[in-house]
Steps between C-alpha positions, in 0.01 A plus 500: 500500500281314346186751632665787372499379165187407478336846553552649137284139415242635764480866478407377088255240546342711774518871363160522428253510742183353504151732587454304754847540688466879444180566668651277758793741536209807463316372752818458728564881520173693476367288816739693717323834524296399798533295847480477882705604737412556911192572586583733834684745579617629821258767593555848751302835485570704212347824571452480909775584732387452849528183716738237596560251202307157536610229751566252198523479090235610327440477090190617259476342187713599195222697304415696773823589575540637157286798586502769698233595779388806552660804656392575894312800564350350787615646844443214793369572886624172646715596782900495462597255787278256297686555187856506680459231723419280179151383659396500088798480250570690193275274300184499766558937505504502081196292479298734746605795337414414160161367629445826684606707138223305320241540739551887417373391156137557415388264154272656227178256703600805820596175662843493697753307296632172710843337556588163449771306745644188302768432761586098543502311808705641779575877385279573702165645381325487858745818601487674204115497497528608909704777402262612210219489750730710806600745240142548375435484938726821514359687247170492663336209326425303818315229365551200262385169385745221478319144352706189483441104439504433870380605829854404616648761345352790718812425704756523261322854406566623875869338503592665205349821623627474830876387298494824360444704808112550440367262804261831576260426169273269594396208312124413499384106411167513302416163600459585894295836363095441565370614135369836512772601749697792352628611858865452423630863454830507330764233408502187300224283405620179353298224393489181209373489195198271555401772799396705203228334420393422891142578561287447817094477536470545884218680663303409128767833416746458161822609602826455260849531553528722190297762615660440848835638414399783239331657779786418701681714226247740471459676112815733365728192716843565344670262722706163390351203393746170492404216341725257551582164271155653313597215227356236752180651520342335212330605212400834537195481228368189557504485889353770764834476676661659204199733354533604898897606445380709217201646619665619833793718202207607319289647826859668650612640201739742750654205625889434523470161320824233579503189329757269648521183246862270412295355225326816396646635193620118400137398432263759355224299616647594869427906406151533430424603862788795396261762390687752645795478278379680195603222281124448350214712498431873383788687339712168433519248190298251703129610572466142719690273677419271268631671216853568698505072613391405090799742380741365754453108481455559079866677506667208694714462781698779449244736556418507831880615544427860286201509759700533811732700358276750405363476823849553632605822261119643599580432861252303633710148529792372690619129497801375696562124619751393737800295275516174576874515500640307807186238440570176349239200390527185362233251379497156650324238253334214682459188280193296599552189685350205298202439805398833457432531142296181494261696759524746258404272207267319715324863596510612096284219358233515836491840390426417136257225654309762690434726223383197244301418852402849549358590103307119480322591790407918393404285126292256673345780737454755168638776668429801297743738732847340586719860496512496870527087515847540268601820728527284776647242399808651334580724779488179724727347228722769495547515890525119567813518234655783643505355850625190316794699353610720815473168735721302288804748607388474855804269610801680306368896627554325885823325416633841364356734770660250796860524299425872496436548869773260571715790264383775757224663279106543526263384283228660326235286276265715239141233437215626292226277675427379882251224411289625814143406301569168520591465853231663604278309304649150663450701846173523433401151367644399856327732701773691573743250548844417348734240586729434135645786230286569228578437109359843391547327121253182595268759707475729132448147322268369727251858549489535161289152467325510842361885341518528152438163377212515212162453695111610524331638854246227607160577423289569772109561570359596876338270663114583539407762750853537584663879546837526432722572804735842521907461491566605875658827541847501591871397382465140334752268554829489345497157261458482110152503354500121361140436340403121374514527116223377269376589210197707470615814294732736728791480510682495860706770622697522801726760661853546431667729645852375428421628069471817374260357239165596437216262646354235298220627275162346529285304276192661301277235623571560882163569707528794774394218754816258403748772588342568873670360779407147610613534826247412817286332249436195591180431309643607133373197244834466285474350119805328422595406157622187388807663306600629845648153621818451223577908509529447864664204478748659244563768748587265794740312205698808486524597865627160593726508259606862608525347860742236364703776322474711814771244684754548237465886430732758774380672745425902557822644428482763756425288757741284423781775452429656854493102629796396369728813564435499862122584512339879603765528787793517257275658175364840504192452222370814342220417346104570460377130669351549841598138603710259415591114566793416747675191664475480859826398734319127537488475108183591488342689237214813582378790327510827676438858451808782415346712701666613868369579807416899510641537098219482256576305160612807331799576756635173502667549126684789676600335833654160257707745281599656857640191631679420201659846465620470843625144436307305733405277213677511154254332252244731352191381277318751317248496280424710214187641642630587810912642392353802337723807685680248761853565496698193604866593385787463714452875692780699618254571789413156612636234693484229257737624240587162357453446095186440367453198313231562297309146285213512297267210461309638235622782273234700360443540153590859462900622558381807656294347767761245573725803537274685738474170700899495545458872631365373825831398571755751319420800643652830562770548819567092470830372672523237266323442112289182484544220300197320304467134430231399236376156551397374193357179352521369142147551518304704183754714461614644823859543360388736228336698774744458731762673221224821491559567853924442477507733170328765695699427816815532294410799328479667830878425616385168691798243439434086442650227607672382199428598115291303367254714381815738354459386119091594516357819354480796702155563342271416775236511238545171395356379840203615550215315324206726541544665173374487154779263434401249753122508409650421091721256637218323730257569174761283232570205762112438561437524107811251476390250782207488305579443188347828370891665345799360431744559780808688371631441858634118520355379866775441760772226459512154658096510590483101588308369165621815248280764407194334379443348876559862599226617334262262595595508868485899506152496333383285748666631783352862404142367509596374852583827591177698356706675243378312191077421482237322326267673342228298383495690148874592467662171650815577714593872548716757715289606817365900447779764685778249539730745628892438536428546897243242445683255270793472756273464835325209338820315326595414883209244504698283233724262583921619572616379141202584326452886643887522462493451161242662357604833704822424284332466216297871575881684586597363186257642282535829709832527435457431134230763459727789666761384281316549198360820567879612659620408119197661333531784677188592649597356885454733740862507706376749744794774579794433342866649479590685171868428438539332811949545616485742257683850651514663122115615509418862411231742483463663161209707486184557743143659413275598748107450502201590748291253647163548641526472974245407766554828592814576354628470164834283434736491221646218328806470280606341204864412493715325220751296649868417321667174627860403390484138552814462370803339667866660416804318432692661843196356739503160306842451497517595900216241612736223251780560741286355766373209389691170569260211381703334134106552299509844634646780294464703167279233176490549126253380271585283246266616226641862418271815503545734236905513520542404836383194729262575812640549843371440844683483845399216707484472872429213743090456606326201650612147403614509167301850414723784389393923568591619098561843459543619170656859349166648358200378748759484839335210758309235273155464667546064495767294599664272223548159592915392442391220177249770361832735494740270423246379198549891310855624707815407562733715762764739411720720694388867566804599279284322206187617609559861519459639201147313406414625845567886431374454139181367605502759793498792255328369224170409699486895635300604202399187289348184574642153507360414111671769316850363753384147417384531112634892411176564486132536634158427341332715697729760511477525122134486508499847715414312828713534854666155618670488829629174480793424682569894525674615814362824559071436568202721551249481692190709586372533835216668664544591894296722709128483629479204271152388646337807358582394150494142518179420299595754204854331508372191499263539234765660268728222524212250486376645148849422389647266637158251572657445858330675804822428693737835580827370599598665800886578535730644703874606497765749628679713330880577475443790752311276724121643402247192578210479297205248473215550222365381177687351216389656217532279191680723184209469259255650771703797629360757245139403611541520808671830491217578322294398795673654797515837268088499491492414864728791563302772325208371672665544845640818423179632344283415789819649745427810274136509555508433863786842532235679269191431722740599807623818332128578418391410832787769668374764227129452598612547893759782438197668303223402774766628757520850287156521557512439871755786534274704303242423774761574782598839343105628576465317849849677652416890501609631867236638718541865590667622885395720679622832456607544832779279512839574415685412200700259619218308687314461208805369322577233769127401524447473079434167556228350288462112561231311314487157494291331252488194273478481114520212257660414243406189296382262752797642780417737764750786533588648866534903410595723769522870398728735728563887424850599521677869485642519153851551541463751281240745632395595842129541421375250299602128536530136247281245656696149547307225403600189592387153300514153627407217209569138606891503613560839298474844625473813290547868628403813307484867558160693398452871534302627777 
C-alpha cells in the first residue's frame, strides 16, 4: 500500500529529466538499426538442374547467398551415366559448368577470362577440377596443365579422374620428365609450384621447365590450366615461383585458367596470381593489382565480401563449404603443473642472460652488421618456446587419446613442427649414432650458441713457400661446420639449415684469404688475440649452463607422442621427416629411417594414411606440411569407419587455416562427423585464440560441449589482432610501460606488488625480450617493425605471470580502443544486419545506373528502404501470455512523457538481463539489467499498460520521441529532419556491381562525412528479396546520385559511340559490297552456243560458273556466279550469284 502511494511523490520529484538520462534513453533506441545474425546459409544450385544432390550439408556464406548467379547458357559434354550415377553431385556439375561459361569469355587484354573455385575442405574440388579438365577432354582440348603444392598429389589427380569415369586421360608427372622432353602427346601434365622455376645446365645446355611445358602446349594452347591452393605459392612479385605463375597466364593468353583457392577471395593478398579475373587491369577501376589490394584493405573488412559477390553475379566464383553440423569440439585447458613452470622461469631469464651475453660480446667485438646476428637468434627464441609450449600438453593429449580408444574411436593429432633439424643434428655429432630422445627445445638453445655466438675468423698467413691444398672433390661429410672462434675481424658463420634466415653478414674488414677454407692446412700460422680467451670462455659459460637446463627441459614431442602411444606400430605419422627416433622391444632407444623397403620417402605418407584408413592402426600424426589434400575422415568406403578424434597441439594463428586443418578429417561421404579437442595452455594467450577458432567453428553449425563461450560477441573481429587496432593497442602499452603517456587503461588487477611493480617488471621484461632497446642517443626505445605477430612470439620468453599479464594488459587496451571508436562511430563492423527480426521492411523506390564491365557493362541500383520497427499492441500482448518469470511482463516509467508514462515489455535473458521491447523501436538492441529497470519502472498489468502502448505505437509513426516527450522538437522547428525514436526509418542503399563504383562512393561519402568507411548492410524484405550493398548515409545520397548519374551518361555515351562506329562500319561494307556487285554485274555475261544446238540444249547447258574471290575490308569473299533460265523468258536468263562472307551468305540475281 504503502508503494502505491508513494508514486504521485515520485512521478513529481522525478518528472523532469535530466540531459544526461535522455541521451541515455536516445542512445537506447537508435543503436538498434544494425546487428549480426548467422553467418551461413544452407547452400544448393540455383540456376543448374542436373545431378544428384550432394552426399551431405552444404552452406555458402550469408552475403553470397544474397545474390543471384548467373543464368546457364552453357550446354555440357560430360557423359549422362556420369551425371546419373552421381559420380560428381549437383554442386561438383554447377561448378564445372559455370567454369566452362566463363572460359567462353574473352577480357578487353584478348586474354581468356578465368574462374575461381573457393570450395572448403571436403566438397570436393579435386572432382570438380577432373571434370572441368574431361569436359574440356571431350570437346577436343586434349591437353592440360594441372600444378599443385605436392608431388603427392599426382595421385589424387588420377583417382579423381578415374572416380569420375575418366581413367583413359592420362596423367603425366613433370618431375620423372628429362627437361627438354615434350614427347608426351595428349593428357594431363601436372606438376608443383617450385617445378616452375626448375632449370637444368647438363651437357653445358640451359634447359628450363618453363619453356619445357609451353612447348609442350605449343602457341594458340586453349587447353585448362589448374592451379591448385595457388595461395601457397608465395609471393608472386617478389619470388620467381610467383613471377613464374604469372608469366606462364601472360605467355598463354588462350588458356582456360582455374584457380582453385579456400582462402582466395578471403585474403586479397591470396589473388594477385588471379589475373585472369578481370578484376584489375585495362577497362576496370583498378589499372594494378596494387591499386585493387590498397582500395580493398583501405575499405575494411567488409570489402572483400562485395568482391566475391561481384565475382559471383559476373560468374566467375563459386564458394561452398561442407557445414559442420553433426561436428562437435570442446577446448580442454591444461593448467601448468608447478615443476614445469619453474623450467619455464628457469628457461626465461637464461634467455634474457643470453641476449645481455650475446650484445656485450657484438659491443666488445664492434660489430658494425648484427641484422643477420638478431635474425637468428629470435627465430631460435621463437622455436625453443614453442616446443616449450606444445610439450607441456604432452601428458594430458595421451591420457585423452587412451580414454578415447578405450571409447571405440580413432585418433587424429594436427602438429605444426617435427623438430627433425635437431635430431639430425645430434645424429650427426655422434656419427650417426643415437641411443636417448632428443629435446628439440635444448638442441634450438644449444645451435644457436655453438653457431651464432658473436665471434671473429682467426687470422691466418701461409706459411713460406707453402701452396694451399684443393677441397677434394666429392660429397663432404654430414656434421656441422664448427670453426674455433677468435677475434681477428670476421665474423663466423656456419650453416643452418634448420632457419629460414638469411646468413650472417660479414665484416668490412674481412680479407679474401680469412674466408678460404682451412681445411688440409696444416702449416697455416694462426694470430690469436688476447680478447679471444673471456669471449670464449663466455661462450662455454652459456653452453654449460644450457647443458644443465637441457636435463630439466621435455623431450621432442613427436617422438615422444609416437613413443608413448604405442610407438610406429600403433601410429601412422604423416609427416615431411625422413627419420625418426624409436624405442626398441629391450628399451632401447635408436634412430632409424621412415623409409620402407621398395617405397621411396614420398610413398610412405600414402601407405601410413592406408593403414589407418583400413584400421590396422588408429592413431594418426600429421603435420601441417605434409596434411595438405589427405583426407582422413571416417569414409563410407573404408574399413575403419570409427569417429575421428581430432586434437590440436598448436592452433594456428589464423581461424581459416585452423579450419582447413579440421578439413582433413570432416570430409564429404563421412559415416560419422568428427569431434575436435583444442589443447590449450594458459600460456600468452592461447584462450583468446583458442575462442577465434570456436567462433568460426560455431558459425558453421559445429556444436560445443557446454556454453561457455554463449554470452561472447558473435563478432569474430574482436579476435584477431593483426589489425590497425592491435598495432594502436601494442603502440599505447609500449608508450605506457615506458613512461612516455598516461595510460587511460588501468593495468590488470591483483599484479603481486600493484601497478607500479607492474610497470617496472614489464619494462624490464620487454628489454629481455628485444622489444624495447638502447640507443646510445635516445636511451630506451621500441625495437623498429615491432609487429603484433612479433610482439606475441617474443612475450613467450617472459616468465608465466609476467607474459600473462602484460598480454592482459594489451587485450585490455584493445578492447578499449574498439570501444571507443564503436561509440564514436567510425569502427568498421564489417557486414551487418539492417533491422535485424524485423519482417516489416519494404522497398519504396529503385533507380537504376550503368557501370563501366571488364567486358561487359553492369548496372547498379539505388534503393530506399522503409522499415516499421514498430511493435503492435496484438503481438505484445501475445508474447505477455507466455512469459511466466514474476519480473517478466508489461513496465511503466515513473517519470511521465508528455501525458503518458513510457512502456516497455520485458522478457527473461541471461542471469538477471531482461530482452525489452518497446511500442515504437520493437526489440531494444541491449539487454537491461533487473536493478537498472527496477531503478526507472515499476510493473503493471497489460490492462494498465495498453493504452500508453497503442498511444506511443501511433504517435511515433510520423514524429519523433521529443515532440511525444516535450510537444515539441528543436530541430523540427529549425526546418531540419529528426528521426528520433520514430517507428517508420529510411534508409538508402546501393546494390549491384558495387565494385565498379566503390572509389567514387567512397569518396562522396568521405568528403562528407570525413569517414572512408561504407557500412555494408544487408536485409530481406517483406516479400523475401535479399539484398547486400552500401549504406548510404542521408546527407550523401544527393551526391552520390549525382555521381552514379555522370557515370551513367558516360557508359551510355561510349555504348552510343561503340553502336555508331558499328553502324558505320556495316554502311562502309554494305557500300563496298554494292561495289562488288557492280563488279559481278560486268564479269557474268553468258558466252554464246553454238547455233547448232537445239533450244532446249542450250537452255539446260546455260550454265555459267565462275568462281573468284573479292574483298571487302580486310575479309575475303567466296563469289560463285551461276546462269540460270529466268523463269520468265526462254531466251535470255538472270545469273545467280551466290556470296559467302564469314558465317553469312548472300544470293542475288543479275541479268545476263
Amino acid at each position: 500500500m504503502n508503494y502505491i502511494t508513494n508514486i504521485p511523490l515520485l512521478l513529481q520529484a522525478q518528472r523532469t529529466q535530466t540531459p544526461a538520462e535522455e541521451e541515455a534513453e536516445e542512445e537506447e533506441e537508435e543503436t538498434e538499426e544494425l546487428g549480426h545474425v548467422d553467418t551461413y546459409a544452407d547452400y544448393k544450385p540455383s540456376k543448374s538442374t542436373i545431378g544428384i544432390s550432394h552426399p551431405d550439408i552444404v552452406v555458402e556464406t550469408n552475403t553470397l547467398s544474397s545474390v543471384p548467379p548467373p543464368d546457364i547458357t552453357y550446354t555440357l559434354s560430360i557423359p549422362d551415366p556420369t551425371i546419373n550415377c552421381g559420380l560428381l553431385s549437383a554442386l561438383q556439375l554447377e561448378a564445372i559448368i559455370y567454369a566452362c561459361q566463363q572460359h567462353e569469355v574473352i577480357l578487353q587484354n584478348n586474354q581468356r577470362a578465368g574462374f575461381l573455385i573457393g570450395d572448403g575442405a571436403g566438397v570436393g574440388k579435386g572432382r570438380t577440377v577432373a571434370g572441368i579438365i574431361l569436359e574440356n577432354y571431350l570437346k577436343g582440348r586434349k591437353k592440360a596443365l594441372w600444378f599443385s603444392v605436392s608431388n603427392d598429389l599426382k595421385y589424387d589427380a588420377e583417382r579423381d579422374l578415374k572416380d569420375i569415369n575418366a581413367p583413359t586421360i592420362p596423367v603425366h608427372a613433370l618431375n620423372k620428365i628429362k627437361y627438354g622432353d615434350t614427347a608426351t602427346s595428349e593428357g594431363v601434365l601436372f606438376a608443383t609450384y617450385s617445378a616452375l622455376i626448375g632449370e637444368s645446365q647438363a651437357g653445358g645446355q640451359r634447359r628450363t621447365r618453363l619453356k619445357q611445358i609451353l612447348d609442350w602446349c605449343k602457341p594458340g594452347f586453349d587447353g585448362v590450366i589448374v592451379f591448385d591452393e595457388c595461395h601457397k605459392a608465395k609471393n608472386a612479385t617478389s619470388t620467381k615461383m610467383g613471377k613464374a605463375v604469372l608469366d606462364l597466364q601472360h605467355k598463354l593468353p588462350l588458356a582456360r585458367v582455374v584457380y582453385a583457392s579456400a582462402t582466395g577471395a578471403s585474403e586479397p593478398k591470396n589473388m594477385i596470381y588471379m589475373s585472369r579475373l578481370g578484376i584489375w587491369g585495362d577497362g576496370t577501376p583498378f589499372k594494378t593489382f596494387d591499386d585493387f589490394l590498397h582500395a580493398i584493405e583501405k575499405r575494411g573488412v567488409g570489402a572483400m565480401e562485395i568482391v566475391a559477390m561481384d565475382m559471383k553475379v559476373s560468374g566467375m566464383y563459386i564458394a561452398r563449404q561442407l557445414s559442420f553440423s553433426g561436428v562437435s569440439f570442446r577446448i580442454e585447458e591444461i593448467s601448468l603443473d608447478d615443476d614445469f613452470k619453474l623450467v619455464y622461469n628457469k628457461s626465461a631469464k637464461l634467455w634474457a642472460e643470453t641476449l645481455a651475453v650475446f650484445i656485450r660480446a657484438a659491443d666488445e667485438l664492434c660489430l658494425v652488421s648484427r641484422k643477420s646476428l638478431w635474425g637468428q637468434f629470435w627465430s631460435s627464441h621463437q622455436r625453443f618456446f614453442k616446443y616449450l609450449c606444445i610439450a607441456a600438453k604432452v601428458r594430458c593429449l595421451v591420457e585423452l587419446a587412451n580414454k578415447e580408444l578405450e571409447a571405440g574411436k580413432c585418433i587424429v593429432i594436427g602438429l605444426q613442427s617435427t623438430g627433425e633439424a635437431r635430431t639430425r643434428e645430434v645424429l650427426d655429432e655422434n656419427d650417426g649414432h643415437l641411443d636417448r630422445f632428443v629435446s628439440a627445445a635444448e638442441g634450438v638453445f644449444k645451435a644457436l650458441v655453438q653457431k651464432h655466438f658473436p665471434s671473429e675468423k682467426p687470422r691466418r698467413e701461409k706459411a713460406p713457400g707453402n701452396k694451399r691444398k684443393r677441397k677434394p672433390r666429392g660429397r663432404q661429410p654430414k656434421f656441422p661446420k664448427h670453426t674455433m672462434v677468435d677475434p681477428g675481424g670476421v665474423i663466423n658463420i656456419s650453416d643452418d639449415s634448420s632457419t629460414d634466415t638469411d646468413g650472417m653478414d660479414t665484416d668490412s674488414n674481412s680479407s679474401p684469404d680469412s674466408l678460404l677454407d682451412n681445411n688440409n692446412n696444416d702449416d697455416d700460422v694462426i694470430f690469436v688475440d688476447s680478447k679471444n680467451t673471456w669471449i670464449e670462455e663466455m661462450k662455454q659459460g652459456l653452453l654449460n649452463k644450457i647443458a644443465d637446463l637441457g636435463k630439466e627441459l621435455p623431450l621432442n614431442t613427436l617422438d615422444e607422442l609416437i613413443d608413448k602411444l604405442g610407438g610406429p606400430e600403433k601410429v601412422s605419422e604423416m609427416t615431411g621427416r625422413k627419420g625418426r627416433v624409436v624405442r626398441r622391444p629391450d628399451g632401447s632407444v635408436r634412430y632409424e629411417s621412415r623409409a620402407e623397403q621398395s617405397h621411396t620417402i614420398d610413398h610412405i605418407n600414402l601407405k601410413e594414411k592406408d593403414r589407418f584408413m583400413c584400421g590396422e592402426k588408429l592413431v594418426a600424426i600429421i603435420s601441417e606440411a605434409a596434411s595438405s589434400g589427405i583426407s582422413l575422415q571416417a569414409d563410407k568406403r573404408v574399413k575403419n569407419q570409427c569417429r575421428r578424434v581430432h586434437m590440436t597441439l598448436e592452433l594456428p594463428w589464423s581461424a581459416d587455416r585452423a579450419i582447413q586443418q579440421f578439413g582433413r578429417t570432416h570430409r564429404s561421404n563421412q559415416v560419422t562427423a568428427p569431434e575436435y579437442i583444442f589443447l590449450i595452455s594458459e600460456l600468452a594467450g592461447e584462450r583468446r585464440f583458442a575462442s577465434i577458432v570456436a567462433k568460426r567453428l560455431e558459425s558453421l553449425g559445429a556444436l560445443t560441449h557446454g556454453d561457455r563461450r554463449a554470452t561472447e560477441s558473435r563478432d569474430l573481429s574482436k579476435y584477431n589482432f593483426e589489425n590497425k587496432y592491435g598495432t594502436k593497442a601494442l603502440d599505447k602499452i609500449t608508450k605506457a610501460i615506458l613512461g612516455h603517456i598516461e595510460s587511460k587503461v588501468s593495468p590488470p588487477k591483483g599484479y603481486p606488488g600493484g601497478d607500479a611493480l607492474f610497470f617496472r617488471d614489464m619494462k624490464h621484461g620487454m628489454m629481455d625480450v628485444g622489444i624495447f632497446c638502447k640507443e646510445p642517443r635516445f636511451g630506451l626505445s621500441t625495437e623498429k617493425d615491432c609487429s603484433i605477430t612479433k610482439f606475441l612470439n617474443r612475450i613467450l620468453g617472459l616468465e608465466v605471470h609476467k607474459q600473462n599479464s602484460l598480454f592482459q594488459y594489451f587485450t585490455d587496451n584493445f578492447d578499449y580502443l574498439i570501444e571507443k571508436d564503436k561509440k564514436e562511430g567510425k569502427y568498421d563492423m564489417g557486414i551487418l544486419d539492417l533491422a535485424p527480426g524485423n519482417d516489416e521492411i519494404y522497398e519504396e523506390k529503385q533507380e537504376t545506373f550503368m557501370t563501366v564491365g571488364n567486358p561487359q557493362d553492369g548496372q547498379v541500383v539505388l534503393y530506399k528502404i522503409s522499415v516499421d520497427r514498430g511493435m503492435p499492441w496484438e503481438e505484445a500482448y501475445e508474447k505477455a501470455q507466455n512469459l511466466n518469470s514474476p519480473d517478466e511482463g508489461f513496465y511503466l516509467s515513473y517519470k511521465l512523457r508528455g501525458n503518458h508514462p513510457c512502456v516497455l515489455l520485458a522478457e527473461q535473458g541471461r542471469g538477471r538481463n531482461f530482452i525489452v521491447y518497446k511500442p515504437n523501436i520493437g526489440k531494444q538492441a541491449h539487454p537491461e539489467s533487473l536493478d537498472n529497470l527496477q531503478q526507472r519502472y515499476r510493473k503493471v498489468t497489460p490492462d494498465q499498460a495498453k493504452d500508453s502502448w497503442e498511444s506511443q505505437f501511433n504517435f511515433s509513426f510520423g514524429k519523433c520521441s521529443h515532440a511525444n516527450w516535450n510537444g515539441k522538437c528543436k530541430k523540427i522547428e529549425e526546418g531540419q529532419e529528426c528521426l528520433q525514436g520514430m517507428r517508420l526509418r529510411q534508409y538508402h542503399m546501393l546494390c549491384g556491381a558495387l565494385l565498379r563504383v566503390w572509389k567514387r562512393v567512397a569518396d562522396v561519402v568521405s568528403d562528407i562525412t570525413s569517414s572512408s568507411i561504407l557500412q555494408i548492410v544487408r536485409l530481406k524484405t517483406k516479400n523475401s528479396n535479399k539484398q547486400v550493398g552500401i549504406k548510404i548515409p542521408e546527407n550523401c545520397v544527393a551526391r552520390v546520385r549525382v555521381e552514379l548519374l555522370k557515370m551513367d551518361e558516360e557508359v551510355k555515351r561510349r555504348r552510343k559511340e561503340r553502336e555508331q562506329h558499328a553502324q558505320e562500319q556495316r554502311l562502309a561494307e554494305q557500300r563496298q559490297l554494292k561495289q562488288q556487285l557492280q563488279d559481278i554485274h560486268l564479269l557474268a555475261k553468258p558466252y554464246s552456243q553454238p547455233q547448232s544446238l537445239s533450244q532446249s540444249h542450250r537452255t539446260q547447258n546455260f550454265y555459267l560458273s565462275l568462281t573468284q574471290p573479292f574483298w571487302v575490308g580486310e575479309e575475303v569473299l567466296d563469289l560463285t556466279v551461276s546462269s540460270s533460265p529466268s523463269p520468265d523468258s526462254t531466251e535470255g536468263g538472270l545469273g545467280l550469284v551466290s556470296l559467302s562472307r564469314g558465317a553469312q551468305n548472300y544470293s542475288f540475281y543479275t541479268e545476263t
